[in-house]
MIVEX-737792 format. One record per residue (C-alpha): residue in three letters; x, y, z. Coordinates in nm, 2 decimals, padded with zeros to 4 digits. Example, Ala and Ser with C-alpha at 12.3 -4.5 7.8 and 13.67 -1.06 7.14 Angstrom:
<fivos>
aa->ala | east->01.23 | north->-00.45 | up->00.78
aa->ser | east->01.37 | north->-00.11 | up->00.71
</fivos>
This chain:
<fivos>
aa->unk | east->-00.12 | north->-02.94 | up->00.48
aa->unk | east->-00.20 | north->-02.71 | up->00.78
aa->unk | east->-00.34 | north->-02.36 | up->00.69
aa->unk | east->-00.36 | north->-02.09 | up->00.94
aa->unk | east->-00.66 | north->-01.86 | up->00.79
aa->unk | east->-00.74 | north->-01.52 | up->00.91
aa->unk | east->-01.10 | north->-01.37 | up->00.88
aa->unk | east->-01.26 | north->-01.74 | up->00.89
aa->unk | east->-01.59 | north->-01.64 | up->01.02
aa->unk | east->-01.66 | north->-01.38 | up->00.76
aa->unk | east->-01.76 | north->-01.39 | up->00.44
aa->unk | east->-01.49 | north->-01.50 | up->00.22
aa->unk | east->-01.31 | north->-01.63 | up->00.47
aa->unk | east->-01.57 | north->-01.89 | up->00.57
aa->unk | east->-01.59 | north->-01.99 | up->00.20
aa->unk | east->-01.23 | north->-02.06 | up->00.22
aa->unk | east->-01.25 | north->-02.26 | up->00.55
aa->unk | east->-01.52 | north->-02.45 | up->00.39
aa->unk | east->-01.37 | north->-02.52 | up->00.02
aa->unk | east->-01.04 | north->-02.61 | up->00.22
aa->unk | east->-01.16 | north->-02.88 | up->00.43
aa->unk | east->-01.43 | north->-03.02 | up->00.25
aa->unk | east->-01.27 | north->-02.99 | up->-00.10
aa->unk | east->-00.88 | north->-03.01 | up->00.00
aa->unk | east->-00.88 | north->-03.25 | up->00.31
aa->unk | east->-00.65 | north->-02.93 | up->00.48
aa->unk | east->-00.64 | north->-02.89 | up->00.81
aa->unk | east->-00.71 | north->-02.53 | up->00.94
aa->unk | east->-00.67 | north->-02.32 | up->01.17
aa->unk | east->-00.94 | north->-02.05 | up->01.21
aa->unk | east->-00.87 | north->-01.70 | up->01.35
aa->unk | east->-01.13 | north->-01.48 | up->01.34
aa->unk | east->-01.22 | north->-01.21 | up->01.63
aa->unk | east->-01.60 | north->-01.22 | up->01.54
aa->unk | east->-01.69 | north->-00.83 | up->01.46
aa->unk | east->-02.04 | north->-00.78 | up->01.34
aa->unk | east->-01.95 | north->-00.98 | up->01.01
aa->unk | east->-01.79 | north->-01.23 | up->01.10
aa->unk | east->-02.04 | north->-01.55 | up->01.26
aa->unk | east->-01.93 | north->-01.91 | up->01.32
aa->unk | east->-02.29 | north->-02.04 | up->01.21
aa->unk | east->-02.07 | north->-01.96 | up->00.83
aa->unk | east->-01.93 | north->-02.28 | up->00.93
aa->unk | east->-02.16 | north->-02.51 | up->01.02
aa->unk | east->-02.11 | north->-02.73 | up->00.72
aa->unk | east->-01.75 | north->-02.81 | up->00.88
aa->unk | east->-01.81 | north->-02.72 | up->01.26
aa->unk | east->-01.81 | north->-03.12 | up->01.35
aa->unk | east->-01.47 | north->-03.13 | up->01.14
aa->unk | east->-01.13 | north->-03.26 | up->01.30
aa->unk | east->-00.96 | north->-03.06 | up->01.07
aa->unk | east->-01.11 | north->-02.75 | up->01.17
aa->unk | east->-01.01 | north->-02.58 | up->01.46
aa->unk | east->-01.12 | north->-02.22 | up->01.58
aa->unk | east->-00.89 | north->-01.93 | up->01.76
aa->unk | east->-01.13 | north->-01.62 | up->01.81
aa->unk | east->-00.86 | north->-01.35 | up->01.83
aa->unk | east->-00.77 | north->-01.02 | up->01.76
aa->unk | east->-00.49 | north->-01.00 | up->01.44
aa->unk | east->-00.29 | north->-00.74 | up->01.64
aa->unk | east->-00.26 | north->-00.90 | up->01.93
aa->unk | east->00.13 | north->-01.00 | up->01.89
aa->unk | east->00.12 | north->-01.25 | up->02.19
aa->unk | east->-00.20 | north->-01.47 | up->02.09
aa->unk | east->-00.10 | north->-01.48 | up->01.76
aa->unk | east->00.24 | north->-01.56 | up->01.79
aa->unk | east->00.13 | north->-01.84 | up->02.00
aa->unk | east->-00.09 | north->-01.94 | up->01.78
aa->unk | east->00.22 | north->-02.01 | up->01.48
aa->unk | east->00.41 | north->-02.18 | up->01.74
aa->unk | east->00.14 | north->-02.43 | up->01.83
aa->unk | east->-00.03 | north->-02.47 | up->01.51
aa->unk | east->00.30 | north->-02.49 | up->01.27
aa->unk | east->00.10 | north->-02.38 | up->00.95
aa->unk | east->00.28 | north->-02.47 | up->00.60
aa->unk | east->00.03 | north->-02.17 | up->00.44
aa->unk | east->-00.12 | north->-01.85 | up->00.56
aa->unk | east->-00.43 | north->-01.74 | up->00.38
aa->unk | east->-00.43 | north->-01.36 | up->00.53
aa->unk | east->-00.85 | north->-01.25 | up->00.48
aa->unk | east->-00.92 | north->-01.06 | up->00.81
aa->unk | east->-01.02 | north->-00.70 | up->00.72
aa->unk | east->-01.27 | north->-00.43 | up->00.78
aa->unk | east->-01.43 | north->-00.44 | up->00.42
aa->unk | east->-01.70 | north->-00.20 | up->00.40
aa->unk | east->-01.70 | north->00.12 | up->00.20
aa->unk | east->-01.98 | north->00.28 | up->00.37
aa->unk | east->-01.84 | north->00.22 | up->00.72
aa->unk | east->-01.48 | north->00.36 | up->00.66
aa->unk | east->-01.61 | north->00.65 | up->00.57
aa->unk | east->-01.80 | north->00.68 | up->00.92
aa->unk | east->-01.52 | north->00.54 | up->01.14
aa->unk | east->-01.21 | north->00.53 | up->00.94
aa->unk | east->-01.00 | north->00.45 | up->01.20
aa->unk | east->-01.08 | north->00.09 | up->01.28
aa->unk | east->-01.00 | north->00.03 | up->00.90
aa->unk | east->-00.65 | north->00.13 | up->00.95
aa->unk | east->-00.61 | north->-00.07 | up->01.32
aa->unk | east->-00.72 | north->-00.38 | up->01.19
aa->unk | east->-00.63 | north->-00.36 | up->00.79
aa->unk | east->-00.29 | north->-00.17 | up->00.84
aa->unk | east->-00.19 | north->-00.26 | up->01.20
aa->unk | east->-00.32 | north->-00.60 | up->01.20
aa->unk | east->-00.18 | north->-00.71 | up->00.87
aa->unk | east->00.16 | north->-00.53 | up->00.97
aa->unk | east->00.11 | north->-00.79 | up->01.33
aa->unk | east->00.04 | north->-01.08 | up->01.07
aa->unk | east->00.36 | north->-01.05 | up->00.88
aa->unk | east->00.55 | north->-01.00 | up->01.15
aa->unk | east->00.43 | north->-01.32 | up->01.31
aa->unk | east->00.46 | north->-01.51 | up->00.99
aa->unk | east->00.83 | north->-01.39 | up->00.93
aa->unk | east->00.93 | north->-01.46 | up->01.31
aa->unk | east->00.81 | north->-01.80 | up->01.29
aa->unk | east->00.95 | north->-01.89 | up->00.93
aa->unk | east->01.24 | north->-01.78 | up->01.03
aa->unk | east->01.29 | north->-02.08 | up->01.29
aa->unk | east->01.18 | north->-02.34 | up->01.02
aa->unk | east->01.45 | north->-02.63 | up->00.89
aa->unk | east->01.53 | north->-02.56 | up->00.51
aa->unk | east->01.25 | north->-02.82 | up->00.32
aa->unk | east->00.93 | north->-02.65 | up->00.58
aa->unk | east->01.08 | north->-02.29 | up->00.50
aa->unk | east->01.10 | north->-02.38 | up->00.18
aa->unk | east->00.71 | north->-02.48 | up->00.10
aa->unk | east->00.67 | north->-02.20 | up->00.36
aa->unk | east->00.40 | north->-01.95 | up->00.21
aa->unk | east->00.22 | north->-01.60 | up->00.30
aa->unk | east->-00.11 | north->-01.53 | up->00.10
aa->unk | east->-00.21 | north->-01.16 | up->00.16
aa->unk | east->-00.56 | north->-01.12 | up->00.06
aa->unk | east->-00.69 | north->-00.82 | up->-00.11
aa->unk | east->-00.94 | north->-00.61 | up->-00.31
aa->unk | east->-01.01 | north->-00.40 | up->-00.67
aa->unk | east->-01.08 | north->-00.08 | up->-00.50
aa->unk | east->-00.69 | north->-00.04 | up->-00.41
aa->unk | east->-00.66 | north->00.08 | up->-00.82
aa->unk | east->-00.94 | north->00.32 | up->-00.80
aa->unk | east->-01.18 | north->00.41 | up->-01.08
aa->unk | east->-01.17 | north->00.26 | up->-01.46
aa->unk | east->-01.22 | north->00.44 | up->-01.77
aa->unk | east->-01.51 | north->00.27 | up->-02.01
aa->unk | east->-01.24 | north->00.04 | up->-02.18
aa->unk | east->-00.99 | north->-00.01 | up->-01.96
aa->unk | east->-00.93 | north->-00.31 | up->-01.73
aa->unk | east->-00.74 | north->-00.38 | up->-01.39
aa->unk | east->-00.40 | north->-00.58 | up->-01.46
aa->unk | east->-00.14 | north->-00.66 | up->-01.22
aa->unk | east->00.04 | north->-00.35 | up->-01.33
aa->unk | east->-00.19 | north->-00.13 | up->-01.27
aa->unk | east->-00.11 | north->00.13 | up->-01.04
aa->unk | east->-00.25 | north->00.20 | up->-00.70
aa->unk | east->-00.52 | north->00.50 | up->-00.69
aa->unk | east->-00.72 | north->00.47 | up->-00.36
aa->unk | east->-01.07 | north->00.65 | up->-00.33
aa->unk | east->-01.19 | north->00.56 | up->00.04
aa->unk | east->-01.05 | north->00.51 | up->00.31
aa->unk | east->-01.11 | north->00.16 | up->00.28
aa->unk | east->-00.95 | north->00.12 | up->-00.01
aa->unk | east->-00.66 | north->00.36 | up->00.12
aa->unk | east->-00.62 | north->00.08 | up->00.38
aa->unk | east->-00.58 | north->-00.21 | up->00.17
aa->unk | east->-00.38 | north->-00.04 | up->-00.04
aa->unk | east->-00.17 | north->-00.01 | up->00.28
aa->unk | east->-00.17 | north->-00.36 | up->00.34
aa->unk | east->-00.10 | north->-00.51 | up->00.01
aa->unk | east->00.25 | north->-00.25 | up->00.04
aa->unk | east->00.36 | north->-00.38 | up->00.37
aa->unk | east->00.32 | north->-00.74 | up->00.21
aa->unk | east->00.50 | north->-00.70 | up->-00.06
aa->unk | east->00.83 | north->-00.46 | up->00.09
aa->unk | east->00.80 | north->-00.79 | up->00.37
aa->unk | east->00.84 | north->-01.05 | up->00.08
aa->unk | east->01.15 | north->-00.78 | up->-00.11
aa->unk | east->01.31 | north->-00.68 | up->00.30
aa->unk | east->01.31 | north->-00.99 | up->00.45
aa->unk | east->01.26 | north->-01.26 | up->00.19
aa->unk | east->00.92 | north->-01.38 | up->00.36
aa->unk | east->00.72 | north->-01.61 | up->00.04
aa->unk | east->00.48 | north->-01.39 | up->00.00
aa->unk | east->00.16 | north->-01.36 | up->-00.23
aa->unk | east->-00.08 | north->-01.13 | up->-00.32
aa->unk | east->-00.41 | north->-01.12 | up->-00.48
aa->unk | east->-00.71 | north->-00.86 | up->-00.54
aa->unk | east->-01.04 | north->-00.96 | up->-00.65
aa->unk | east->-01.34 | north->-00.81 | up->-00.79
aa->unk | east->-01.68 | north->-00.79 | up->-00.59
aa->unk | east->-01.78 | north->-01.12 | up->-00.41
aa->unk | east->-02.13 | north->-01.24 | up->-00.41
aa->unk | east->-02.26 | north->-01.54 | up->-00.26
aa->unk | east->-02.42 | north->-01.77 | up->00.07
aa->unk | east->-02.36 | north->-01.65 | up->00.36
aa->unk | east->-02.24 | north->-01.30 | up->00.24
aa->unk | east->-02.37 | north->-01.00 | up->00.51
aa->unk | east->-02.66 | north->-00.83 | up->00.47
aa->unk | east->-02.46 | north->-00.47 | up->00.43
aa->unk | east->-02.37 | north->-00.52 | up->00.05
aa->unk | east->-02.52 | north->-00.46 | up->-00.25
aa->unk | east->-02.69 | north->-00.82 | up->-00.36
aa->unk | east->-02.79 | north->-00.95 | up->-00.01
aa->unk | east->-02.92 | north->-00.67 | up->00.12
aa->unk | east->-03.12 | north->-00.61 | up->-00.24
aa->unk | east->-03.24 | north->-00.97 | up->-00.18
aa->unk | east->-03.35 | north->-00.95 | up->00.18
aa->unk | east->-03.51 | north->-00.59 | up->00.15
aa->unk | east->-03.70 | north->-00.73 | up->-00.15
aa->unk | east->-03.84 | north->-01.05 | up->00.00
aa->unk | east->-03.91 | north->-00.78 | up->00.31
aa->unk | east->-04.09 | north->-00.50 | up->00.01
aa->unk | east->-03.84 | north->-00.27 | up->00.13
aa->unk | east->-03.71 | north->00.01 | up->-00.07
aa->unk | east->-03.41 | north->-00.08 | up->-00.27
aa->unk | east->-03.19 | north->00.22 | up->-00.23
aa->unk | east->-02.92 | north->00.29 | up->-00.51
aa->unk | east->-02.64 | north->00.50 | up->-00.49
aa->unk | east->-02.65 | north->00.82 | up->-00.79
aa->unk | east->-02.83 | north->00.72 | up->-01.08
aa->unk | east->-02.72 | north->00.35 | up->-01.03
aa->unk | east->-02.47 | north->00.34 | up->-01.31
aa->unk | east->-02.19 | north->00.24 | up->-01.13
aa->unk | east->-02.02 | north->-00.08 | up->-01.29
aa->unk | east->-01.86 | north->-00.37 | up->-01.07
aa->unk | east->-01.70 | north->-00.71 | up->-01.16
aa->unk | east->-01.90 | north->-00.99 | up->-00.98
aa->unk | east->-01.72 | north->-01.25 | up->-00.84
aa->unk | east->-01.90 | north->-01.60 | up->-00.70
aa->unk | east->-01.71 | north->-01.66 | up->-00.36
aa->unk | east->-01.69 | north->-02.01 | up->-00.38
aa->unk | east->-01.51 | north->-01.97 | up->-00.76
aa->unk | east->-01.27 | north->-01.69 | up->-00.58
aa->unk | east->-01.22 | north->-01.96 | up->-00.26
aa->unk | east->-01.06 | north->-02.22 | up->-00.50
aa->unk | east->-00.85 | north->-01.90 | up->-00.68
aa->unk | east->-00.74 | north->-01.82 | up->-00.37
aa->unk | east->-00.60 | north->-02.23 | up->-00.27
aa->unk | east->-00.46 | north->-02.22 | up->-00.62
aa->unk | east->-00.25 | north->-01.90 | up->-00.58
aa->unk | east->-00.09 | north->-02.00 | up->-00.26
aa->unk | east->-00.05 | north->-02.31 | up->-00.34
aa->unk | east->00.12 | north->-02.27 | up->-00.70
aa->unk | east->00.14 | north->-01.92 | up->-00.76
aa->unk | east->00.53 | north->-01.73 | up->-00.80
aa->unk | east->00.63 | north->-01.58 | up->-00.44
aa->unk | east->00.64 | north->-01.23 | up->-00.48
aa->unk | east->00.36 | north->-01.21 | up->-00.76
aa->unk | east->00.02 | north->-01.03 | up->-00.74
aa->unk | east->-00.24 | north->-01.23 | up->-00.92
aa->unk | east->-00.61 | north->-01.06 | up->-00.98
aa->unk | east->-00.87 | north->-01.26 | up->-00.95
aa->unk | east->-01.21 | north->-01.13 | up->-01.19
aa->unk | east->-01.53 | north->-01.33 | up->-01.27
aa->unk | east->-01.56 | north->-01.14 | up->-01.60
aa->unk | east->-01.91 | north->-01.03 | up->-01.55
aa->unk | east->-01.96 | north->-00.65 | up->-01.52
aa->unk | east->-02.31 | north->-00.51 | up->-01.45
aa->unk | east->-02.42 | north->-00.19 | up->-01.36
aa->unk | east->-02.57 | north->-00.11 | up->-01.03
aa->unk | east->-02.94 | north->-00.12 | up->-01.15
aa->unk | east->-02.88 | north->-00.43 | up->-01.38
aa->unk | east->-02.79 | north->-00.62 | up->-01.06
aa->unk | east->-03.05 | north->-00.47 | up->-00.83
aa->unk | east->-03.33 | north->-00.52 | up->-01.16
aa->unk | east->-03.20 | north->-00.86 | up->-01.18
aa->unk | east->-03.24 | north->-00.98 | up->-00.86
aa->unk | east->-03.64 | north->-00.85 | up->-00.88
aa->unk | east->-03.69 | north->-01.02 | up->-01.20
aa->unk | east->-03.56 | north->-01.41 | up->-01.01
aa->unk | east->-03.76 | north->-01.31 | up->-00.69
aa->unk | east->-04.11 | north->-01.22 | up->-00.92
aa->unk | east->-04.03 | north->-01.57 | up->-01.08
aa->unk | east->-03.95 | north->-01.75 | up->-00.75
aa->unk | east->-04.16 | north->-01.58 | up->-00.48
aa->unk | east->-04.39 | north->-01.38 | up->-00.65
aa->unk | east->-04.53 | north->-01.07 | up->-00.50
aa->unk | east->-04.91 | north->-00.85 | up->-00.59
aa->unk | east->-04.66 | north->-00.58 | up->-00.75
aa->unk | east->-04.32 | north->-00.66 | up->-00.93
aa->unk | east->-04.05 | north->-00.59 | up->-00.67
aa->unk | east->-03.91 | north->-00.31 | up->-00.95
aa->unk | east->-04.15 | north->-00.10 | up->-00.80
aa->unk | east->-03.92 | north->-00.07 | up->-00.51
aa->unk | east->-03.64 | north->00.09 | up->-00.66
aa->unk | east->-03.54 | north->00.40 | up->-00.55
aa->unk | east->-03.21 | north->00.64 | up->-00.57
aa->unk | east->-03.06 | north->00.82 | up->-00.26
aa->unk | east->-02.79 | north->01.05 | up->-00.25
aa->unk | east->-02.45 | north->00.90 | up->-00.41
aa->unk | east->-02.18 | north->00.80 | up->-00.15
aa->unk | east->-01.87 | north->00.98 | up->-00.15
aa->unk | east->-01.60 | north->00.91 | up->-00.34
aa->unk | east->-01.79 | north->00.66 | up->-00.57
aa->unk | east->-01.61 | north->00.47 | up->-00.79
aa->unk | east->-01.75 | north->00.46 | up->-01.12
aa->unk | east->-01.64 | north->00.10 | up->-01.27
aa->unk | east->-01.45 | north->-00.18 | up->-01.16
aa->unk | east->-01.32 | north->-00.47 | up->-01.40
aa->unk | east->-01.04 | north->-00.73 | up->-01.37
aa->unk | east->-00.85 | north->-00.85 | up->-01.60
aa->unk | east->-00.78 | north->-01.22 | up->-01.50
aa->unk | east->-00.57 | north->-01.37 | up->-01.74
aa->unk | east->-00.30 | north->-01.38 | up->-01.54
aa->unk | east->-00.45 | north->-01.60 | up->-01.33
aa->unk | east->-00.64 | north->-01.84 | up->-01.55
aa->unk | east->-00.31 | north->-01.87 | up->-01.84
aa->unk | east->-00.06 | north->-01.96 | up->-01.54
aa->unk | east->-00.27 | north->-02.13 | up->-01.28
aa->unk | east->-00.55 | north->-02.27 | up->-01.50
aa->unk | east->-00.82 | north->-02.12 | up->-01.31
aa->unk | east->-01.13 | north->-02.03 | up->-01.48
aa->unk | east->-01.51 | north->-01.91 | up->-01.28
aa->unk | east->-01.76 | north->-02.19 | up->-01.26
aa->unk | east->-02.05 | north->-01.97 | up->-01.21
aa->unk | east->-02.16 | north->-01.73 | up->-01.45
aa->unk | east->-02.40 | north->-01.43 | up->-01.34
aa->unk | east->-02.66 | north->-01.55 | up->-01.39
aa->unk | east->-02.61 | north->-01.90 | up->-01.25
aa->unk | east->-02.49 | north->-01.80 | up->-00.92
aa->unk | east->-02.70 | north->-01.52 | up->-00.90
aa->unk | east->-02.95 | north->-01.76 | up->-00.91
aa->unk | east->-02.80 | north->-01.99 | up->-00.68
aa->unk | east->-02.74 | north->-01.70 | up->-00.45
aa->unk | east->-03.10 | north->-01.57 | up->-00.38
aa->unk | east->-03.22 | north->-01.96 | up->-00.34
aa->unk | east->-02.95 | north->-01.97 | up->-00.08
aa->unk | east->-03.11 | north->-01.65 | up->00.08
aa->unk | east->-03.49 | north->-01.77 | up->00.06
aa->unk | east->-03.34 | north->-02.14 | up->00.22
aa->unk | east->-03.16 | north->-02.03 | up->00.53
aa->unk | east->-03.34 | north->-01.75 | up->00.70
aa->unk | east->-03.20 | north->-01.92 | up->01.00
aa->unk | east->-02.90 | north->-01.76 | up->00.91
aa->unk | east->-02.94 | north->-01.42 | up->00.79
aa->unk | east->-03.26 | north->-01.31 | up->01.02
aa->unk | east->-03.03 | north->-01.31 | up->01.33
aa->unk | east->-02.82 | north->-01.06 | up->01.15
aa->unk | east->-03.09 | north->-00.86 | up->01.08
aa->unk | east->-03.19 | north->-00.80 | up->01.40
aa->unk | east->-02.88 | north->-00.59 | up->01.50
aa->unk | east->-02.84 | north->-00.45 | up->01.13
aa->unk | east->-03.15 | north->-00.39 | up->00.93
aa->unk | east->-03.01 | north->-00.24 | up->00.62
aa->unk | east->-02.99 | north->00.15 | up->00.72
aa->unk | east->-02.76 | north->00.39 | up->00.50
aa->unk | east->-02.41 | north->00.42 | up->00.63
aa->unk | east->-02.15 | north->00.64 | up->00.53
aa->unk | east->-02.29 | north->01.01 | up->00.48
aa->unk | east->-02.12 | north->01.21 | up->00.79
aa->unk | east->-02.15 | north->01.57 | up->00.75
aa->unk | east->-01.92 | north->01.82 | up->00.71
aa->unk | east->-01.69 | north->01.84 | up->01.02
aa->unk | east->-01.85 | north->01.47 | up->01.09
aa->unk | east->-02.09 | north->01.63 | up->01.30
aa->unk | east->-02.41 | north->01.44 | up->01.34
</fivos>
C-alpha cells in the first residue's frame, strides 16, 4: 500500500504518518510545505523509515504535485493539509481560502488526472480521503448532536473554508466519478499538537505560571478527540469506508472550556506541583468572534459500519497528553520561541490595527 498524505508535518497529519508506518507497514509519501505548524521533528519516530519519504511542497502548486502522483503511484490519498486555526482566519482570512479552497481544488484535480490513467484493478482500489472538521456545521443546541446529515452552517472563516473544501470533494466524487471520502472530526488533542490551541497552550502556559486566558465566560462545549484514536479512524475510512460517504469521527467526551483548562491544573498540581494551585491562573478575556457555543459528534456511523471505537477516554489521554508535554521540551520549546501564546484573532473594526 502506497499513501500519498498531505499535511504530514503537522499535527494530525504526523499522527497519521506515524500510525501508518509503524502500525500498517504503508509506505508514504509525505507532502507537507512546513508553515509555522507544520515541523518534521513530528516525525522523528519514523524519520530513519524506508517507507517514509518527504516532498516539502506547496498543495497548489499543479506542477510539483502532479509530479509527485506520477512518480510516487499512491493507491490512497489521505488529504490533511489546511490552515486550521480559528483565531488566525479571522486575522488573515485569505491564506485560509488559498491553501483550504485552492489547494484542495489543486489536490483533486491532481488525483482525478492521475486516476484517470490507471488500468481497471489500480483504479478500482483507487481512493481519495478528504479530511475535515466539526466547525463546517456550525453551533449545536444543548441536545442536539452532529450526524452526517447535518447541514452545513459556517461561523468563521475557517470553517467557511472547509466547508468549501469538503463541497468541492464531494461534486468531484458525483462530476467525475473520482472514489472519494470524507470525514469531519471533533477537536484533536494530543503529542506533538502546536502550542496555539486550547490544551497545549493551557499546558505549557501553566508549567510557565502564565495566565490561562479563556474565551467569554468559558462555557463553550467541544468534543475531544485523542489524535492517535482519530489517525486509526482516518486508515479505517479510506481503507473500508463507501466512496462517496461522509463519516464523522467523535471521541464522545464533551467538556466545557473551563473543565478542560481546570482539568489540566488539577494533573499538573499532582504531577509538577507548584507554591499556588495553577487555578489561580485562570483568567477570561474578551470572547472571540463568532464563537461557537457547543460542538458534539455523533459517531455511530462510524463505529456500527467500520467498527471503530476511541481508545482513550478524557481523562486517560489527557493524562497521557500533559506527560507527553512535561517529556519532550525538546520539541515544543523551539516553537515557543517564534510563538509564545499571544491572543490572535481580535482585528478591529475596518481591520485597522
Amino acid at each position: 500500500m502506497r499513501v500519498l498524505v498531505t499535511g504530514g508535518a503537522g499535527f494530525i497529519g504526523s499522527a497519521v504518518v506515524r500510525h501508518l508506518i509503524k502500525d500498517k507497514g504503508y509506505e508514504v509519501l509525505n507532502i507537507d510545505n512546513l508553515t509555522y505548524a507544520g515541523t518534521l521533528n513530528s516525525l522523528r519516530p519514523v524519520a530513519n523509515s524506508s517507507f517514509h519519504h518527504f516532498l516539502r511542497a506547496d498543495i497548489r502548486d499543479q506542477r510539483t504535485i502532479a509530479n509527485a502522483f506520477a512518480e510516487f503511484k499512491p493507491n490512497r490519498v489521505m488529504h490533511l493539509a489546511a490552515e486550521s486555526h480559528v483565531d488566525r482566519s479571522i486575522e488573515a482570512a485569505q491564506d485560509f481560502i488559498e491553501t483550504n479552497v485552492v489547494g484542495t481544488f489543486n489536490m483533486l484535480e491532481c488525483a482525478r488526472n492521475y486516476w484517470q490513467t490507471l488500468g481497471a484493478n489500480d483504479r478500482e482500489r483507487f481512493r481519495f480521503l478528504h479530511v475535515s472538521t466539526d466547525e463546517v456545521y456550525g453551533s449545536l443546541k444543548a441536545d442536539e448532536l452532529f450526524s452526517e446529515k447535518t447541514p452545513y452552517d459556517p461561523s468563521s472563516p475557517y470553517s467557511a473554508s472547509k466547508a468549501a473544501s469538503d463541497h468541492l470533494a464531494k461534486a468531484w466524487a458525483r462530476t467525475y466519478g473520482l472514489p472519494v471520502l470524507v470525514s469531519n472530526c471533533s477537536n484533536n488533542y494530543g503529542p506533538y499538537h502546536f502550542p496555539e490551541k486550547l490544551i497545549p497552550l493551557t499546558i505549557l502556559n501553566a508549567i510557565e505560571g502564565k495566565p490561562l486566558s479563556l474565551y467569554g465566560n468559558g462555557q463553550n462545549v467541544r468534543d475531544w478527540l485523542f489524535v492517535e484514536d482519530h489517525a486509526r479512524a482516518l486508515d479505517l475510512i479510506a481503507a473500508n469506508g463507501r466512496v462517496g460517504e461522509t463519516y464523522n469521527v467523535g471521541g464522545r467526551n464533551e467538556r466545557t472550556n473551563i473543565d478542560v483548562v481546570l482539568r489540566i491544573c488539577d494533573i499538573l498540581n499532582t504531577l509538577v506541583p507548584s507554591a499556588q494551585p495553577r487555578e489561580h491562573l485562570v483568567e477570561f478575556v474578551e470572547d472571540r468572534p463568532g464563537h461557537d457555543i457547543r460542538y458534539a459528534i455523533d459517531a455511530t456511523k462510524l463505529e456500527d459500519e467500520l467498527g471503530w471505537k476511541a481508545l482513550e477516554t478524557f481523562e486517560s489521554g489527557l493524562e497521557k497528553t500533559i506527560r507527553w508535554y512535561l517529556e519532550n521540551e525538546w520539541w515544543w520549546a523551539p516553537l515557543r520561541k517564534d510563538y509564545g501564546g499571544g491572543r490572535l484573532g481580535l482585528p478591529s473594526i475596518g481591520d485597522e490595527r
